[in-house]
C-alpha positions in Angstrom: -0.3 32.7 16.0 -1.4 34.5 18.9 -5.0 35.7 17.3 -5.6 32.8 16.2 -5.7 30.9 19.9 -7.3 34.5 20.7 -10.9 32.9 18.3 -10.0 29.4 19.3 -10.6 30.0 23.0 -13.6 32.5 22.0 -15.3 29.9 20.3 -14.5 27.1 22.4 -15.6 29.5 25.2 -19.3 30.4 23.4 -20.0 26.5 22.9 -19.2 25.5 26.8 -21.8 28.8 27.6 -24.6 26.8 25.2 -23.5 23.4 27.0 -24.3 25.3 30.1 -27.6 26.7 29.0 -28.9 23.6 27.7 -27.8 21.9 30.6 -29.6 24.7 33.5 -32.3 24.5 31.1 -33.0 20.4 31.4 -32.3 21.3 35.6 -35.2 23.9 35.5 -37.5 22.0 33.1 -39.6 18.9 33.6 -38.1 17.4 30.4 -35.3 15.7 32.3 -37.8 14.0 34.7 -40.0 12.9 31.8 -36.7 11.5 29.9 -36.1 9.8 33.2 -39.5 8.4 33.9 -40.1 7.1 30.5 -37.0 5.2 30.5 -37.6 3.6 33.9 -41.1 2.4 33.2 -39.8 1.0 29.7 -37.2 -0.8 31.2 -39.7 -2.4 34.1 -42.2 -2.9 31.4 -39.2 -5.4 29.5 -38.2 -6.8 32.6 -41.8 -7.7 33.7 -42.2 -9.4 29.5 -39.3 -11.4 29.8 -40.7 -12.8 33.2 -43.4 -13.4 31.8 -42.3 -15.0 28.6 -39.0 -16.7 30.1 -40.8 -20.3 28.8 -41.1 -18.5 25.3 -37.7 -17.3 24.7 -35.9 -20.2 26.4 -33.8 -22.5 23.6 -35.9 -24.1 21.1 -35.6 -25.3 17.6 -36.8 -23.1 15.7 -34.6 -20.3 17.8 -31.5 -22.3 17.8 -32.3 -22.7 14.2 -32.7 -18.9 13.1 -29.7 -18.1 15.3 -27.9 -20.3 12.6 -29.0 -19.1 9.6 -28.3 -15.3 11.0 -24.7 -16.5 12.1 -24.2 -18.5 9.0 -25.3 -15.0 7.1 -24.0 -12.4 8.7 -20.3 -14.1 8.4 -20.5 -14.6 4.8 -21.3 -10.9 4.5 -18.6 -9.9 6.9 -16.1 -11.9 5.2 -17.1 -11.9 1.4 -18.4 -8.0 1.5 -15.8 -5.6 0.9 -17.1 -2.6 1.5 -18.0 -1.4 5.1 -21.1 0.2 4.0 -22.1 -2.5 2.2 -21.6 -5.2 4.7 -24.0 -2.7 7.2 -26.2 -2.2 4.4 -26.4 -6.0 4.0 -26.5 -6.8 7.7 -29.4 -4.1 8.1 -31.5 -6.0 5.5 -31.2 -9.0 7.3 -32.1 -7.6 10.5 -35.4 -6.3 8.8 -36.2 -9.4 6.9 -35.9 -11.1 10.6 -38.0 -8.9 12.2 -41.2 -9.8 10.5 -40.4 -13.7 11.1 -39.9 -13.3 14.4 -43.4 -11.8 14.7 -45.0 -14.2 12.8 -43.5 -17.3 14.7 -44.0 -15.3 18.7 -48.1 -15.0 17.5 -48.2 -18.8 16.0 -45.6 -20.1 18.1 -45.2 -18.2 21.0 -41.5 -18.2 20.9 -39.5 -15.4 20.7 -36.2 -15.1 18.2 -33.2 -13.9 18.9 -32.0 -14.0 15.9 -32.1 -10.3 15.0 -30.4 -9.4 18.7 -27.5 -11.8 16.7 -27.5 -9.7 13.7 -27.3 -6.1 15.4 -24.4 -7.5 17.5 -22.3 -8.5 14.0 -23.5 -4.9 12.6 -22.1 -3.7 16.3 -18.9 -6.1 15.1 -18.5 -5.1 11.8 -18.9 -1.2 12.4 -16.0 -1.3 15.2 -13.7 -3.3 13.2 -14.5 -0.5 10.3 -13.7 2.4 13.7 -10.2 0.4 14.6 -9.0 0.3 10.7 -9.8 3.5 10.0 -7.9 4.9 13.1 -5.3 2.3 12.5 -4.8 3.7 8.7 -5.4 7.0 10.2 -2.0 6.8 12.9 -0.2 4.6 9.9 -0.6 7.7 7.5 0.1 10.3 10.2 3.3 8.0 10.7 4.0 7.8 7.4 4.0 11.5 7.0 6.4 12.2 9.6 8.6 9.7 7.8 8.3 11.5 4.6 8.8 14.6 5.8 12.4 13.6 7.8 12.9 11.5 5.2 12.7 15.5 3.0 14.8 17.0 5.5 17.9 14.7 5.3 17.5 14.6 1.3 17.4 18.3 1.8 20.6 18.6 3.7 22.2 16.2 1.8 21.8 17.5 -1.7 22.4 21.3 -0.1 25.5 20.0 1.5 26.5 17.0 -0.1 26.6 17.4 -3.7 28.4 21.1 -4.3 31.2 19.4 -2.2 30.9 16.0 -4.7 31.5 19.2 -7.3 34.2 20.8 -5.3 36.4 17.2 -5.0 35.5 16.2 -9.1 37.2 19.4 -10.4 40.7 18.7 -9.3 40.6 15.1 -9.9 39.7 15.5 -13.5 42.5 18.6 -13.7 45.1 16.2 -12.2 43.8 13.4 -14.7 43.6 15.9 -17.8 47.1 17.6 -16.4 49.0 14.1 -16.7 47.6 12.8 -19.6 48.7 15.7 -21.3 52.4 14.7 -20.0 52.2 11.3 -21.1 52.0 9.9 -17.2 48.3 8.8 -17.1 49.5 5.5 -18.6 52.1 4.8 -15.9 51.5 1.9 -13.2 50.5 3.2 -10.2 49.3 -0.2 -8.1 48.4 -3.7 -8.6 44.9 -4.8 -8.6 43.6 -8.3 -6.7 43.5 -10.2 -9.9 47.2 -9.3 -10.4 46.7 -7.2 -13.4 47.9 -3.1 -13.5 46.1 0.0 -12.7 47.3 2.7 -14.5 46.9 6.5 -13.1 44.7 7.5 -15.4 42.6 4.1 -14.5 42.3 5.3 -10.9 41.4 8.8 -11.3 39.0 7.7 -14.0 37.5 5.2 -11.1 37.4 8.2 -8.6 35.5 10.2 -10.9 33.2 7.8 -12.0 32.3 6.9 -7.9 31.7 10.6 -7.3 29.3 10.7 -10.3 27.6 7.6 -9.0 26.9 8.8 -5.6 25.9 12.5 -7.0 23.6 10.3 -9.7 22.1 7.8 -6.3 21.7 11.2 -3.9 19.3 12.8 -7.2 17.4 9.4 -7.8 16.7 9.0 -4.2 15.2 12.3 -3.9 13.1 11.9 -7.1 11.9 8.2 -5.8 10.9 9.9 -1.9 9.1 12.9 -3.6 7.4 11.4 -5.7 3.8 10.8 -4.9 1.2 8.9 -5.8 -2.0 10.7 -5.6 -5.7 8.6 -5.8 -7.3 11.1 -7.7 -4.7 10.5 -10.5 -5.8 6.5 -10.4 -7.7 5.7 -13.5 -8.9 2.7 -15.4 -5.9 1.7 -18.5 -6.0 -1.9 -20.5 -2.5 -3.1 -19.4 -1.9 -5.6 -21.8 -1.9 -2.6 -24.7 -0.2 -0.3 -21.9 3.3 -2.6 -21.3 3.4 -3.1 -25.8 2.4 0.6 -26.3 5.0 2.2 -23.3 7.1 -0.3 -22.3 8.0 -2.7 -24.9 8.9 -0.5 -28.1 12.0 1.1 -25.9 14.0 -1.7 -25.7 13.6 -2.7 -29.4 16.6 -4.3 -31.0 18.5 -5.0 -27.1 15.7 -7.3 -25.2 12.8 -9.1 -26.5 9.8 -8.5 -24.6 6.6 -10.1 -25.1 3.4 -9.4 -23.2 0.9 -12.2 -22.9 -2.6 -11.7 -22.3 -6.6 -10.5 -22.5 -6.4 -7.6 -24.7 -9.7 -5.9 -22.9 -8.3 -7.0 -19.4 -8.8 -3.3 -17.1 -7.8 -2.6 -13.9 -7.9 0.6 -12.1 -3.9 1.9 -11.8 -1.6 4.7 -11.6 -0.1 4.8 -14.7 2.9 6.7 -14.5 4.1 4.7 -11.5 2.8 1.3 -12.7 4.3 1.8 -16.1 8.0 3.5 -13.9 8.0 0.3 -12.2 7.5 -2.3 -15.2 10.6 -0.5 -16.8 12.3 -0.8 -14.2 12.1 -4.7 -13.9 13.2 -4.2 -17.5 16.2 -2.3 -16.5 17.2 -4.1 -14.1 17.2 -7.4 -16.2 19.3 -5.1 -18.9 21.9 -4.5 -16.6 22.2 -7.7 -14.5 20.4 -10.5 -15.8 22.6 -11.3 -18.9 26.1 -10.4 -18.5 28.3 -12.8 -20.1 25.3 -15.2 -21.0 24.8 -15.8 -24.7 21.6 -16.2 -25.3 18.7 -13.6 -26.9 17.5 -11.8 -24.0 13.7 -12.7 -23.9 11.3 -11.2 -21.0 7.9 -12.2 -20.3 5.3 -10.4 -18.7 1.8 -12.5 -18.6 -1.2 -10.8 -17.4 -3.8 -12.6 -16.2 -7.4 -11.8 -13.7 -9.1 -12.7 -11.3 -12.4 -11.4 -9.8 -11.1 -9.1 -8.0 -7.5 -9.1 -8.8 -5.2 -8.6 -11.5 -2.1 -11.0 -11.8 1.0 -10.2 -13.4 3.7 -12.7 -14.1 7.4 -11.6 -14.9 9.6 -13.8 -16.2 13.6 -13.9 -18.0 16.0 -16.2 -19.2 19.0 -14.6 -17.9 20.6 -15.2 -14.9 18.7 -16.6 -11.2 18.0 -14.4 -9.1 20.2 -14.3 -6.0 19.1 -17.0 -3.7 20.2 -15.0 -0.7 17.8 -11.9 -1.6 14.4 -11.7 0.1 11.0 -10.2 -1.9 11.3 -7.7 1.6 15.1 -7.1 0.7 14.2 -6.4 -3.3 12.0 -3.8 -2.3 13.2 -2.4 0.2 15.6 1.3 -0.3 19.7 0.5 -1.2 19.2 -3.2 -0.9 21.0 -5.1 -3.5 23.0 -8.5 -4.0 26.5 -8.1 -3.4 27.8 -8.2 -7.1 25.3 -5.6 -8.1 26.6 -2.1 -9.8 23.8 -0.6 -9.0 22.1 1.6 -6.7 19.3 -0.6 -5.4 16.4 2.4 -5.9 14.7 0.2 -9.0 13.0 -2.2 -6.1 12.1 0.2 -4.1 9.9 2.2 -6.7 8.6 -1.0 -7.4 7.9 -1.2 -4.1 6.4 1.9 -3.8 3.8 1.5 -6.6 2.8 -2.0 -5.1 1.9 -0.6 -1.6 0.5 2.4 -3.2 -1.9 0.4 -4.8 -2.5 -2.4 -1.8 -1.3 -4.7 -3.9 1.4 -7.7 -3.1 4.7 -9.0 -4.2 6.6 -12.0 -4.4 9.8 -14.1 -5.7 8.8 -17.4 -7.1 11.5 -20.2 -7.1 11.0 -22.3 -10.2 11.9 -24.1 -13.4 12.6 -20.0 -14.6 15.7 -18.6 -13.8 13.5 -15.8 -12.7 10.2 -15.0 -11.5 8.1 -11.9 -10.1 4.7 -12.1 -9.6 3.0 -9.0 -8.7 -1.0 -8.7 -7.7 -2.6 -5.9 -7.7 -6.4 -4.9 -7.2 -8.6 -4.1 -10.2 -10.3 -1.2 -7.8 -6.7 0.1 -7.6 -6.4 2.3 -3.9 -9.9 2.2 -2.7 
């Protein structure tokens, strides 16, 4: 630790002794002067033009008019342009396509345009807005990564801590079950439940077992949702439409129907693993809640549809509505569950987690169908 401040200062202490140089050698030389000079007699040379032109470049129509077109322009690449460099690619071949116009109509005309001034300030527009994203994504992801990494340490403690104790408290429970079934006294009444019916011994220690399993089973699929990452490099193109009948469908064959409507060819850039993880777990998740006591043939539909840039996927079930109560924010968000749930309220949030990883959106639609996703994601995936 200690040598390596040692280099930092000895570099950082060679490149202020060239500052320093270069500095005493602009003092000693006359290239400061001339830098100086030259940019005074420029600046009275455009002061003196624009006197001498203030008629010229005062509003006209034809200014007024150019101004339009480059305003008019330079927003519709701004807002329909997605791609920084692009957008300053565009806005630079404006501004040269101006610059010949405005020479031609100062010698016929004598007018002078501003028209490219208006374009270089949206370049001078766009480019900062690019600089306060990129430093805004910058802080977010330095944020986000002292999330993670807390979010590491507490899983760390907990499953160091947590579940060999979950371990130490299952043993005797299942002994003392085991012990009393053997005499015949696992069956014997021990309370009375709030629907008024009998809970055996056996029935409790059973209960305490199984709630100890649960919350050993919820510590391990919490860790596996917050370590798992999702990479860009590992984004690729994939035909969903084959993907959810080749991955996802054929699993639940003979328990759900699941049919997958759509363009065969439609592509979209995706992580697979993690798109195809959260699909199945919409699937799950209707397994386990969305028919209970209903009877009817299970039937889910995804329908995939596009957009130019997007792709659109639309889940729907005929089991059970969704809980009125529960927010698309709540869905996706870590433990959040309705009330009546059993389970651990992880599926949303990897759901979740593959929708933000590829800047994509979410939403609950209220409609004629007991339930409805829709999910939107990007065909360029991350980027």
């Amino acid at each position: 630790m200690v040598r390596s401040l040692n280099r930092a200062f000895s570099t950082n202490l060679i490149i202020g002794a060239s500052i320093a140089l270069f500095v005493w050698f602009l003092k000693e030389s006359a290239l400061l002067e001339f830098i100086l000079a030259t940019t005074a007699r420029c600046s009275a040379w455009l002061c003196l033009f624009l006197a001498r032109n203030r008629f010229e470049y005062a509003p006209s129509a034809p200014s007024v008019a150019s101004d339009l077109v480059s305003i008019v322009a330079g927003a519709l690449i701004w807002t329909y342009v997605r791609s920084v460099r692009r957008r300053l690619l565009s806005v630079a071949s404006l501004a040269l396509m101006l610059i010949p116009v405005s020479v031609v109509v100062y010698r016929r005309e004598h007018i002078i345009l501003t028209s490219v001034l208006v374009v270089a300030g949206i370049a001078a527009a766009i480019a900062l807005e690019a600089f306060s994203d990129l430093l805004s994504r910058q802080i977010h992801t330095r944020l986000l990564d002292e999330k993670k990494e807390g979010e590491f340490a507490i899983l760390g403690h907990l499953s160091h801590n947590v579940r060999p104790n979950l371990q130490i408290a299952r043993s005797p429970i299942a002994a003392v079950r085991d012990f009393l079934a053997e005499r015949g006294i696992g069956a014997e009444a021990l309370a009375l439940r709030l629907d008024g019916s009998l809970e055996t011994v056996g029935e409790a220690l059973e209960k305490a077992l199984l709630s100890l399993d649960q919350i050993g089973a919820i510590l391990e699929n919490t860790k596996q949702l917050v370590t798992q990452q999702i990479r860009a490099e590992e984004f690729g193109p994939a035909a969903l439409v084959p993907l959810l009948l080749r991955e996802v469908a054929p699993l639940y064959a003979g328990r759900l129907r699941v049919r997958v409507l759509g363009r065969e060819q439609l592509t979209a850039r995706v992580h697979r693993a993690s798109f195809v993880e959260a699909i199945n777990n919409l699937v799950r998740n209707a397994e386990m809640h969305g028919f209970a006591g209903l009877d009817r043939e299970p039937e889910l539909v995804f329908e995939v549809r596009e957009t130019r840039r997007t792709v659109r996927i639309d889940y729907t079930n005929n089991g059970k509505p969704f809980p009125a109560n529960l927010s698309a924010k709540d869905f996706l968000s870590y433990g959040k569950k309705s009330s009546d749930s059993p389970g651990d309220g992880l599926g949303g949030a990897w759901i979740g987690k593959m929708v933000e990883a590829h800047h994509g959106s979410f939403e609950i639609i209220r409609d004629h169908h007991p339930l409805h996703f829709r999910i939107i994601l990007p065909k360029g995936g991350s980027c």
